[in-house]
C-alpha positions as CSV (number, residue, x, y, z in Angstrom):
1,X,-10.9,-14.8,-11.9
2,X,-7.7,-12.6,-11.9
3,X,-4.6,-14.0,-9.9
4,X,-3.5,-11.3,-7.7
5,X,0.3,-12.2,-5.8
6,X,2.3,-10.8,-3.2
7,X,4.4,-9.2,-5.8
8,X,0.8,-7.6,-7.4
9,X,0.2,-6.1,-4.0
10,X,3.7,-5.0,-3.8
11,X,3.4,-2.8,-7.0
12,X,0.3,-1.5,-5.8
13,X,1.5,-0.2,-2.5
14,X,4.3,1.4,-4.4
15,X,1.9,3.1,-6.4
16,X,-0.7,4.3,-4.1
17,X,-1.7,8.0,-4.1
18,X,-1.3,7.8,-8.3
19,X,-4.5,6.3,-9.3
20,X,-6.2,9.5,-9.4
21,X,-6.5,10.2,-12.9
22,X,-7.8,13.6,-12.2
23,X,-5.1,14.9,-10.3
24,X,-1.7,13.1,-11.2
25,X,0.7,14.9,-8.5
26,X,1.3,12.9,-5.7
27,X,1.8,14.5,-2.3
28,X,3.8,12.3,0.2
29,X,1.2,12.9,2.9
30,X,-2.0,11.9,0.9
31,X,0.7,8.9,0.4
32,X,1.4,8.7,4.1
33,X,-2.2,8.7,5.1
34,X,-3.3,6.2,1.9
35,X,-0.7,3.5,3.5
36,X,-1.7,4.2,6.9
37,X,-5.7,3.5,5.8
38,X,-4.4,0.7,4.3
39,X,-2.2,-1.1,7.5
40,X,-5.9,-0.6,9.2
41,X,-7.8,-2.3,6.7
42,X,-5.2,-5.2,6.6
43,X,-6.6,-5.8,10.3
44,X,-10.0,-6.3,9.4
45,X,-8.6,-8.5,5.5
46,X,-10.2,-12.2,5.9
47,X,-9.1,-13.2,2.5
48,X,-5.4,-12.7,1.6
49,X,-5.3,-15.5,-1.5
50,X,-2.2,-15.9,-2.7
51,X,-0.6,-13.0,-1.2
52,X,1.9,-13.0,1.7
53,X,0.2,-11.0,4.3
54,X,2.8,-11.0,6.9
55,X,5.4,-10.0,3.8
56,X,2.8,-7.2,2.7
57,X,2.3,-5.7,6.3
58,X,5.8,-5.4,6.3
59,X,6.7,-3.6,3.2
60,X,3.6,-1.4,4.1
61,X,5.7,-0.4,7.0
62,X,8.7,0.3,5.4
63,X,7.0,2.0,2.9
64,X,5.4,4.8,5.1
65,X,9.0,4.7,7.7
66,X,10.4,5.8,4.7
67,X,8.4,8.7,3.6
68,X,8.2,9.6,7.3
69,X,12.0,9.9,7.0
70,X,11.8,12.3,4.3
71,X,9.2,15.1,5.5
C-alpha cells in the first residue's frame, strides 16, 4: 500500500487545478473553488493516516487567503 504524508498532501494542494491533462492552464478561481471543495471534504475525512490534518487544514487555508489576495 502506498505511504501517503503530510508533506505528499502538501504537494498536492499546491498542485491542485493542474491535473487535468486535457486542459493544462490553470485559472486561480477553478483553484480557488478546488481548495474550497476540498476544506469541505476534510470535514467529512475519517481516515487521515499519516498525514497531519490539523497542519493540512491549515496550509489549505493559506493556500486559498493567498489567491484570494491576488484577484
Amino acid at each position: 500500500m502506498l505511504e501517503w504524508h503530510t508533506r505528499d498532501e502538501k504537494r498536492f494542494l499546491e498542485g491542485i487545478g493542474t491535473y487535468n491533462t486535457k486542459n493544462s492552464e490553470i485559472k486561480s478561481t477553478t483553484k480557488k473553488k478546488l481548495l474550497e471543495g476540498y476544506l469541505e471534504g476534510c470535514q467529512k475525512r475519517v481516515d487521515w493516516g499519516d498525514i497531519d490534518k490539523g497542519e493540512i487544514i491549515e496550509f489549505a487555508k493559506v493556500q486559498l487567503a493567498e489567491l484570494k489576495n491576488t484577484s
